[in-house]
N, CA, C and O atoms as CSV, one atom per row, in Angstrom:
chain,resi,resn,atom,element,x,y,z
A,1,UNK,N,N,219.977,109.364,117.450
A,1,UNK,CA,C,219.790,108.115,116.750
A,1,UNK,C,C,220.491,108.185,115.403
A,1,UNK,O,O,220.238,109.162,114.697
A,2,UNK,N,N,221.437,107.161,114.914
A,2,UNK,CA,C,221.624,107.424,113.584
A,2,UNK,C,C,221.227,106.744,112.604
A,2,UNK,O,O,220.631,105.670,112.686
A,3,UNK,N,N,221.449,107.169,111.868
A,3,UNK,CA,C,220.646,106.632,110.443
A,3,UNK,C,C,221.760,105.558,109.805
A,3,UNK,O,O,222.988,105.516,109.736
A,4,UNK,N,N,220.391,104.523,109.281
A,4,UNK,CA,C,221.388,103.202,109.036
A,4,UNK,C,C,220.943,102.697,107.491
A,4,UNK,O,O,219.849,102.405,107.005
A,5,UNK,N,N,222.070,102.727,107.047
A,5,UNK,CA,C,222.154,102.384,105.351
A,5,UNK,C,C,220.530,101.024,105.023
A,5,UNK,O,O,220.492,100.302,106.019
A,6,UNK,N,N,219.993,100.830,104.545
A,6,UNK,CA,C,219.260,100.309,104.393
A,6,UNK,C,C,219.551,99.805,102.672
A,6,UNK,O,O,219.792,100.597,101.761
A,7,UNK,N,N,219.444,98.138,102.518
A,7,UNK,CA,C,220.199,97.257,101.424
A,7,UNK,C,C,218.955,96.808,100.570
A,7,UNK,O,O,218.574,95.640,100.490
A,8,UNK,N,N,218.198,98.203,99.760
A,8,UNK,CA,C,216.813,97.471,99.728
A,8,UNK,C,C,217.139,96.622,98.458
A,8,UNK,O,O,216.728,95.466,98.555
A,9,UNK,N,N,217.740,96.901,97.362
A,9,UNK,CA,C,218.356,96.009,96.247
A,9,UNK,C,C,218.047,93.981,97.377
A,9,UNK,O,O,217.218,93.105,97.130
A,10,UNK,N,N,219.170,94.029,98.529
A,10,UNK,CA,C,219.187,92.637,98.683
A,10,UNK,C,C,217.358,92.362,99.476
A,10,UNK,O,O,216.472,91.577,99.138
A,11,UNK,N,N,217.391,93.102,100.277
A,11,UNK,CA,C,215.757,92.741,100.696
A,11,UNK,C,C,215.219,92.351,99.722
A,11,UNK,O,O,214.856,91.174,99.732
A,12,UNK,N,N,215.021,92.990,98.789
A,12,UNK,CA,C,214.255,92.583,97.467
A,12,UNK,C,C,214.466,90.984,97.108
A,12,UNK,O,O,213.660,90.058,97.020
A,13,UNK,N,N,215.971,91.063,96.932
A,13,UNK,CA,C,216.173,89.404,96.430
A,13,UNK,C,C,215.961,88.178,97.297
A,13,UNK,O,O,215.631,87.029,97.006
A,14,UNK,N,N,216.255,88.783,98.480
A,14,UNK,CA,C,216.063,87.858,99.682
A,14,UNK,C,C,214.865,87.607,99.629
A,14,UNK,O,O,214.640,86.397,99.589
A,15,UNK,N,N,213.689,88.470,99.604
A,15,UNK,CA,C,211.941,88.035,99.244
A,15,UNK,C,C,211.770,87.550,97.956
A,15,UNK,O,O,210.630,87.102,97.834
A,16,UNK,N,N,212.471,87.446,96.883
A,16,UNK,CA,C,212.356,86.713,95.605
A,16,UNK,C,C,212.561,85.515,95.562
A,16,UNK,O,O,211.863,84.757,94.888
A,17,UNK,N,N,213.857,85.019,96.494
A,17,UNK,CA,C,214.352,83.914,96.904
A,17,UNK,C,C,213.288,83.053,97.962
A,17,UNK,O,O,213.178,81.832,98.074
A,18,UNK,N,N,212.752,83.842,98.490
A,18,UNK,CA,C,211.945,83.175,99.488
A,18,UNK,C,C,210.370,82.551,99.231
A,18,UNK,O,O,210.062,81.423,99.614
A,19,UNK,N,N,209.634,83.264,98.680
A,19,UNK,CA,C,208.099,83.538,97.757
A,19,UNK,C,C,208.024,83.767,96.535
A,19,UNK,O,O,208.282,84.883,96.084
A,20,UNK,N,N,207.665,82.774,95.799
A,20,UNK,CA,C,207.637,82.271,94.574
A,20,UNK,C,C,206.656,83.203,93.879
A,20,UNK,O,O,206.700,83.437,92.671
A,21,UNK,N,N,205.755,83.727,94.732
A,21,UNK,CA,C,204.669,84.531,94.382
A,21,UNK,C,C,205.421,86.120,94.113
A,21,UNK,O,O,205.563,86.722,93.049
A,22,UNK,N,N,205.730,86.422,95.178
A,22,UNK,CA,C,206.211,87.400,94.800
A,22,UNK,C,C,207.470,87.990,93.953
A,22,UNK,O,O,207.648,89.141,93.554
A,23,UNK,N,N,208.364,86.723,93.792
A,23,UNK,CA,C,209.307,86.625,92.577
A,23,UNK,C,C,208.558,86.999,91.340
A,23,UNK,O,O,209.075,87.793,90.554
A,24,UNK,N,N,207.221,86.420,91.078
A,24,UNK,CA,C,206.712,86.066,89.522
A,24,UNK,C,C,206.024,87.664,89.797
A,24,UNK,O,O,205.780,88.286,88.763
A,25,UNK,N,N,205.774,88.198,90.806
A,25,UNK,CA,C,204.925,89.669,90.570
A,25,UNK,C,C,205.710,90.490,90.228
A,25,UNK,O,O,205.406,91.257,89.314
A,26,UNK,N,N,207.305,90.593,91.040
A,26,UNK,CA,C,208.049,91.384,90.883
A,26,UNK,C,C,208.715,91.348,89.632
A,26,UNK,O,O,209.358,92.379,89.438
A,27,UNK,N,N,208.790,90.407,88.599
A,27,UNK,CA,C,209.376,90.296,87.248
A,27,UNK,C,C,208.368,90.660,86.929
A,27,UNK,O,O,208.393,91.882,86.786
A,28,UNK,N,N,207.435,90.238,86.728
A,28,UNK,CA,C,206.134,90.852,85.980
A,28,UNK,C,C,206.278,92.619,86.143
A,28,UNK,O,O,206.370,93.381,85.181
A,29,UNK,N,N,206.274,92.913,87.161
A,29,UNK,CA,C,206.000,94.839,86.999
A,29,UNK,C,C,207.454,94.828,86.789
A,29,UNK,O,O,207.447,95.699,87.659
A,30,UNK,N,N,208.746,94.686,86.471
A,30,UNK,CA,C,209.757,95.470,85.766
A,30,UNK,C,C,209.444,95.510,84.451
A,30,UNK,O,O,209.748,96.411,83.669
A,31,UNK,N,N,208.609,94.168,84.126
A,31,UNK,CA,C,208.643,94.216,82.396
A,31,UNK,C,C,208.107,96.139,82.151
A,31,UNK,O,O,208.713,97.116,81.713
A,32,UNK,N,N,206.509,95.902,82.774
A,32,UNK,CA,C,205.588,97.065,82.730
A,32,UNK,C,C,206.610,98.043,83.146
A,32,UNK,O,O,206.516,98.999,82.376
A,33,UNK,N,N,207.577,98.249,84.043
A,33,UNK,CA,C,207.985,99.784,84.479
A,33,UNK,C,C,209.192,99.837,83.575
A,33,UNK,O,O,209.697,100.956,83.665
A,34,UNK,N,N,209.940,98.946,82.619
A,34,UNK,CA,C,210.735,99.319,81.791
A,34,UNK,C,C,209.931,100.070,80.706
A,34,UNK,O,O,210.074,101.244,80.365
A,35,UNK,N,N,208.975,99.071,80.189
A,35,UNK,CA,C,208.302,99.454,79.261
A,35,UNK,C,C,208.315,100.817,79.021
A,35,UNK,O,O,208.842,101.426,78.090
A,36,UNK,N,N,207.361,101.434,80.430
A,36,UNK,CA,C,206.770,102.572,80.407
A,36,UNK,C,C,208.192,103.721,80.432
A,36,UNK,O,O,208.210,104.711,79.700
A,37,UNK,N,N,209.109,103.444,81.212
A,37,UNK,CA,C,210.175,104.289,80.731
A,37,UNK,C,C,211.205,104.540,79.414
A,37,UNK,O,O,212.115,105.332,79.172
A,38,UNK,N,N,210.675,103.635,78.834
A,38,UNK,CA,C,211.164,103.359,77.466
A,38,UNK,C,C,210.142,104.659,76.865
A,38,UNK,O,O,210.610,105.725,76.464
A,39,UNK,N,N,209.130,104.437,76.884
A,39,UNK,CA,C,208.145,105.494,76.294
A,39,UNK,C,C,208.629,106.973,76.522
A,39,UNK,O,O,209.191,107.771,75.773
A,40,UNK,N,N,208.158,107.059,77.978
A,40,UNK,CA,C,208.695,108.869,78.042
A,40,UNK,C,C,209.789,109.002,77.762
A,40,UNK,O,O,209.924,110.206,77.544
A,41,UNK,N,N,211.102,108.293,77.562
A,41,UNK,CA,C,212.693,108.119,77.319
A,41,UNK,C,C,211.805,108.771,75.188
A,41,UNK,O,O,211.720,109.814,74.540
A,42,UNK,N,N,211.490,107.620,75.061
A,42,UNK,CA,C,211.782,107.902,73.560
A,42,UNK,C,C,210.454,109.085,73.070
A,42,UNK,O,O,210.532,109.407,71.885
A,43,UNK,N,N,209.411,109.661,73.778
A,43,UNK,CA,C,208.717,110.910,73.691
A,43,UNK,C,C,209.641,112.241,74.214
A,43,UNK,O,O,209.566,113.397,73.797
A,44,UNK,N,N,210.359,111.801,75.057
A,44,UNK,CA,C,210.961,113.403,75.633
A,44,UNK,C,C,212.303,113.693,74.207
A,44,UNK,O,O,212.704,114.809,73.878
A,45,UNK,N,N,212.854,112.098,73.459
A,45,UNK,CA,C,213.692,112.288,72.781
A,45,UNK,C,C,213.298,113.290,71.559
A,45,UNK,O,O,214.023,114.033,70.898
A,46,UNK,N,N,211.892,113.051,71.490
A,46,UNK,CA,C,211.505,112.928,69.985
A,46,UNK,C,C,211.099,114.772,70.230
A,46,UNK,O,O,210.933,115.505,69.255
A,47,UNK,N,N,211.008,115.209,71.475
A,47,UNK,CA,C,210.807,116.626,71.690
A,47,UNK,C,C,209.123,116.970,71.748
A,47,UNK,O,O,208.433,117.982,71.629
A,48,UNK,N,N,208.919,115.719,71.967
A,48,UNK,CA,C,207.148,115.747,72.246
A,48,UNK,C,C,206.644,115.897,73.658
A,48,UNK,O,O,206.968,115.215,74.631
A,49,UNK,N,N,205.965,116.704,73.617
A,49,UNK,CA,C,204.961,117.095,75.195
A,49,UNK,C,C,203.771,115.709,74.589
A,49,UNK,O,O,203.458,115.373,73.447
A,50,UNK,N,N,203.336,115.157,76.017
A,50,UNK,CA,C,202.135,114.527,76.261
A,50,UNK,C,C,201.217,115.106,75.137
A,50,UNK,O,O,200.974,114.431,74.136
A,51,UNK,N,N,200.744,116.274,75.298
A,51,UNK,CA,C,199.401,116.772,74.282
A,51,UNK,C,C,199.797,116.232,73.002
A,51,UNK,O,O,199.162,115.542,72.204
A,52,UNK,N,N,201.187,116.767,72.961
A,52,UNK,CA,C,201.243,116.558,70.929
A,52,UNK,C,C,201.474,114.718,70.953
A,52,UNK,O,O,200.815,114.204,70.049
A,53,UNK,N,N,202.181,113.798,71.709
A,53,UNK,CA,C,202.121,112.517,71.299
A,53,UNK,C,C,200.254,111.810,71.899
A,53,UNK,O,O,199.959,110.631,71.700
A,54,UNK,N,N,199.459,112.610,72.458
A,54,UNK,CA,C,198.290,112.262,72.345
A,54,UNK,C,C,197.811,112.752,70.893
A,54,UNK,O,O,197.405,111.895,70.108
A,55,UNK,N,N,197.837,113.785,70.598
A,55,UNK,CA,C,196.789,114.035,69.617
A,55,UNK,C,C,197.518,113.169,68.458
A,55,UNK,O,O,196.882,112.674,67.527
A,56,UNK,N,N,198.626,113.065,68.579
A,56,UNK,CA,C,199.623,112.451,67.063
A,56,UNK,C,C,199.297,110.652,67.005
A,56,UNK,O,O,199.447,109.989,65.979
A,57,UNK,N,N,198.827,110.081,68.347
A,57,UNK,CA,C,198.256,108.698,68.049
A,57,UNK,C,C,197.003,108.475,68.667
A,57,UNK,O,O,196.690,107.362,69.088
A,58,UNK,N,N,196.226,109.521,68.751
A,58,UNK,CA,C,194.732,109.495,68.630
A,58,UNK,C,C,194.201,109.229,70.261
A,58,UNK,O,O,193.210,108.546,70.520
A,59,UNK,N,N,195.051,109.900,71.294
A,59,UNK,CA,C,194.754,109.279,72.487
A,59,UNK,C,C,194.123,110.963,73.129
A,59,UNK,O,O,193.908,111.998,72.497
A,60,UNK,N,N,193.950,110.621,74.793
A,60,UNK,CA,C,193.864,111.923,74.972
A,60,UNK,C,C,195.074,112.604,75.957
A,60,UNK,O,O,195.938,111.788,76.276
A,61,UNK,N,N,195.206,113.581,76.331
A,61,UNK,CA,C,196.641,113.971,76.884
A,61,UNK,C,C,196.535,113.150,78.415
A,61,UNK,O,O,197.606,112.911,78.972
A,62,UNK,N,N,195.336,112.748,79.049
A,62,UNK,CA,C,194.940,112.022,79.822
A,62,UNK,C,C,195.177,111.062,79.958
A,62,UNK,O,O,195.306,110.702,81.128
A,63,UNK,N,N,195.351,110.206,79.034
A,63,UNK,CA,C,195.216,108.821,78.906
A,63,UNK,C,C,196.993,109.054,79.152
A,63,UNK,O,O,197.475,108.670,80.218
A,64,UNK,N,N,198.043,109.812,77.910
A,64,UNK,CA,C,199.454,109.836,78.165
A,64,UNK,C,C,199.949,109.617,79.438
A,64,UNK,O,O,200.693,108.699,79.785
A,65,UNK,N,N,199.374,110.748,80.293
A,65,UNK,CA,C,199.589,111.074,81.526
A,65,UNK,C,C,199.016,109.906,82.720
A,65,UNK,O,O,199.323,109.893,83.912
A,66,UNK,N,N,198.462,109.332,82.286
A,66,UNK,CA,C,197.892,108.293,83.266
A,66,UNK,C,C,198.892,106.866,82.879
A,66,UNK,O,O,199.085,106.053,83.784
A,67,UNK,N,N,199.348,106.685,81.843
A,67,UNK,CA,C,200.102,105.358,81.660
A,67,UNK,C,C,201.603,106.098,81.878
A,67,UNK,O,O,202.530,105.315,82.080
A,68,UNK,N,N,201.843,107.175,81.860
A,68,UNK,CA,C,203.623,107.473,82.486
A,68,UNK,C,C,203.671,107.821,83.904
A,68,UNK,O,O,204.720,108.140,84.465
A,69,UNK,N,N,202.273,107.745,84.615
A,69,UNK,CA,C,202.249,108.078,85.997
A,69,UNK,C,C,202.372,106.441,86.534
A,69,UNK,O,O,202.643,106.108,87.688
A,70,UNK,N,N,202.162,105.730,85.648
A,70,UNK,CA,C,201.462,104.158,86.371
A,70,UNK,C,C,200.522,104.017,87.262
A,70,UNK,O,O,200.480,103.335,88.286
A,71,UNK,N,N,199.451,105.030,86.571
A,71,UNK,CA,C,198.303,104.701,87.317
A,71,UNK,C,C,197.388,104.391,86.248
A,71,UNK,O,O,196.226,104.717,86.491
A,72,UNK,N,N,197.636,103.744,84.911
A,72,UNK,CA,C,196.616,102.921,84.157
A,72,UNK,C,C,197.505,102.064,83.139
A,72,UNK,O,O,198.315,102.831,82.617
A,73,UNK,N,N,197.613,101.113,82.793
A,73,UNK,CA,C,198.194,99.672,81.909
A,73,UNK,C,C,197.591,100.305,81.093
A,73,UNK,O,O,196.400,100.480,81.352
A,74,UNK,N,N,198.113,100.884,79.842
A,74,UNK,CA,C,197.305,100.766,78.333
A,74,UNK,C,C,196.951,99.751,77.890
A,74,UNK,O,O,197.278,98.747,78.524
A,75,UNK,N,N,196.126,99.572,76.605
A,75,UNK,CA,C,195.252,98.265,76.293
A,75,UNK,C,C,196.753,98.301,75.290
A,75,UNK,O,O,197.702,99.071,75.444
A,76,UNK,N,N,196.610,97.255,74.287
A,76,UNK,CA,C,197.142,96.833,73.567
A,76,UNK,C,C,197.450,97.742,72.703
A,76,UNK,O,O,198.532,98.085,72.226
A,77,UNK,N,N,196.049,98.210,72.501
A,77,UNK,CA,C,195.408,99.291,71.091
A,77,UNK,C,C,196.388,100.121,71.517
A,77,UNK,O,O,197.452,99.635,71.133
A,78,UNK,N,N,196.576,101.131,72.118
A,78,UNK,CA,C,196.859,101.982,72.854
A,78,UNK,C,C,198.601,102.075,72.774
A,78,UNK,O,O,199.335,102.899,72.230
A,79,UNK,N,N,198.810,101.179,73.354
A,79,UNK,CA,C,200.127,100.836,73.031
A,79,UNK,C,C,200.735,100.981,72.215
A,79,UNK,O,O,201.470,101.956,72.062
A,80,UNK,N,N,200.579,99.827,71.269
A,80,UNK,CA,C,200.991,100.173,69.684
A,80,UNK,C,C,200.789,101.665,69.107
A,80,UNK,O,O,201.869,102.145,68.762
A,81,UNK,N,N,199.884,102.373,68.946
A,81,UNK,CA,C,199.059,103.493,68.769
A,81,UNK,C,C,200.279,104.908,68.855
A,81,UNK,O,O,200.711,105.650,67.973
A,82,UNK,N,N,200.543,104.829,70.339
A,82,UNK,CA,C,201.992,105.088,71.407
A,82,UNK,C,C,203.202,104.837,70.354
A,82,UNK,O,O,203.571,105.778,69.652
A,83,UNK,N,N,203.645,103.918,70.277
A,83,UNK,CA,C,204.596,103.166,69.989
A,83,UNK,C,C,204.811,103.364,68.083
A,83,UNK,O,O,205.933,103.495,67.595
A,84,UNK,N,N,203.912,103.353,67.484
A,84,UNK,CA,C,203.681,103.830,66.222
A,84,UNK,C,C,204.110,105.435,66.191
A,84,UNK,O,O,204.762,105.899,65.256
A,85,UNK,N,N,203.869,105.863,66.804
A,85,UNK,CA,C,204.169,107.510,66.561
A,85,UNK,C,C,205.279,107.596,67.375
A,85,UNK,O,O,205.554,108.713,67.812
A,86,UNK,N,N,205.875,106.798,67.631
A,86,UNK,CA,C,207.137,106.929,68.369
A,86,UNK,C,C,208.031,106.410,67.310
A,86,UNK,O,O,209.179,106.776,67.562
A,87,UNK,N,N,207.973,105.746,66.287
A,87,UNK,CA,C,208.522,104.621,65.061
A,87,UNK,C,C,208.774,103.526,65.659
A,87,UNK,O,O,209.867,103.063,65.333
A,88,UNK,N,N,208.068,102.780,66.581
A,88,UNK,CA,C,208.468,101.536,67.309
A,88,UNK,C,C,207.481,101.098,67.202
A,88,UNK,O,O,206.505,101.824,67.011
A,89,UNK,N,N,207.357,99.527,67.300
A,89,UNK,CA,C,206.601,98.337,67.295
A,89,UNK,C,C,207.098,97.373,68.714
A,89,UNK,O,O,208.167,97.400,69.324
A,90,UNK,N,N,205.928,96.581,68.931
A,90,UNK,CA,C,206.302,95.544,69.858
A,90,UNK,C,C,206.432,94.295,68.765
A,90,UNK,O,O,205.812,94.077,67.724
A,91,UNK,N,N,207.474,93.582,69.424
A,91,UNK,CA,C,208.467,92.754,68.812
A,91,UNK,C,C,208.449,91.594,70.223
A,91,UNK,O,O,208.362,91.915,71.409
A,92,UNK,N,N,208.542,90.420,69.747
A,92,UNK,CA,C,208.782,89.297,70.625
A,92,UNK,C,C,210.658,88.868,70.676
A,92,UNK,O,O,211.384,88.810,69.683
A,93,UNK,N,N,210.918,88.713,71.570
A,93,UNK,CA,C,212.745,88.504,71.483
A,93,UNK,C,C,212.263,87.148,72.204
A,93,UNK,O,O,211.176,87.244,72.773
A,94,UNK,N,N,212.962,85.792,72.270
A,94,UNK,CA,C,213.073,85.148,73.693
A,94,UNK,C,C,214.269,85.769,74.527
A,94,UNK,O,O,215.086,86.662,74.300
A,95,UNK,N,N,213.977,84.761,75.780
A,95,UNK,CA,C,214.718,85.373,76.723
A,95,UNK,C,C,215.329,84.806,76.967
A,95,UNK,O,O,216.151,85.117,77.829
């Protein structure tokens, strides 16, 4: 049997194009999965392990590890908190 290239990029758009629902879910989680790679991008820059950017914005190495796994949305608090000891702020741009 051989193996056949699979076009998941267009599948994707082809179901965006099709379900309105799932267009608005699927923009919705890139915002969240850029986000979150923005984070470990600018913690691995800064030469920080999880423990030290937990203890440096008051979180626990748990909590780090659970919002770069995407298995928990930080609160707001949290975020900023993150993002403060990183020298970044959330900022509104339009789009």
């Amino acid at each position: 049997m051989a193996w056949e290239a699979i076009g998941v990029n267009e599948i994707i758009e082809n179901k965006k194009n099709e379900d309105s629902e799932f267009c608005r879910l699927w923009n919705e989680s890139r915002a969240e999965y850029e986000t979150i790679g923005a984070i470990i991008r600018l913690r691995k820059e800064k030469g920080l392990s999880q423990e030290q950017l937990a203890q440096m914005s008051g979180n626990k190495q748990q909590v780090i590890s659970r919002i770069e796994n995407k298995e928990n949305s930080p609160t707001l608090k949290t975020l900023c908190s993150i993002l403060d000891v990183l020298g970044y702020k959330i900022s509104f741009i339009p789009k």
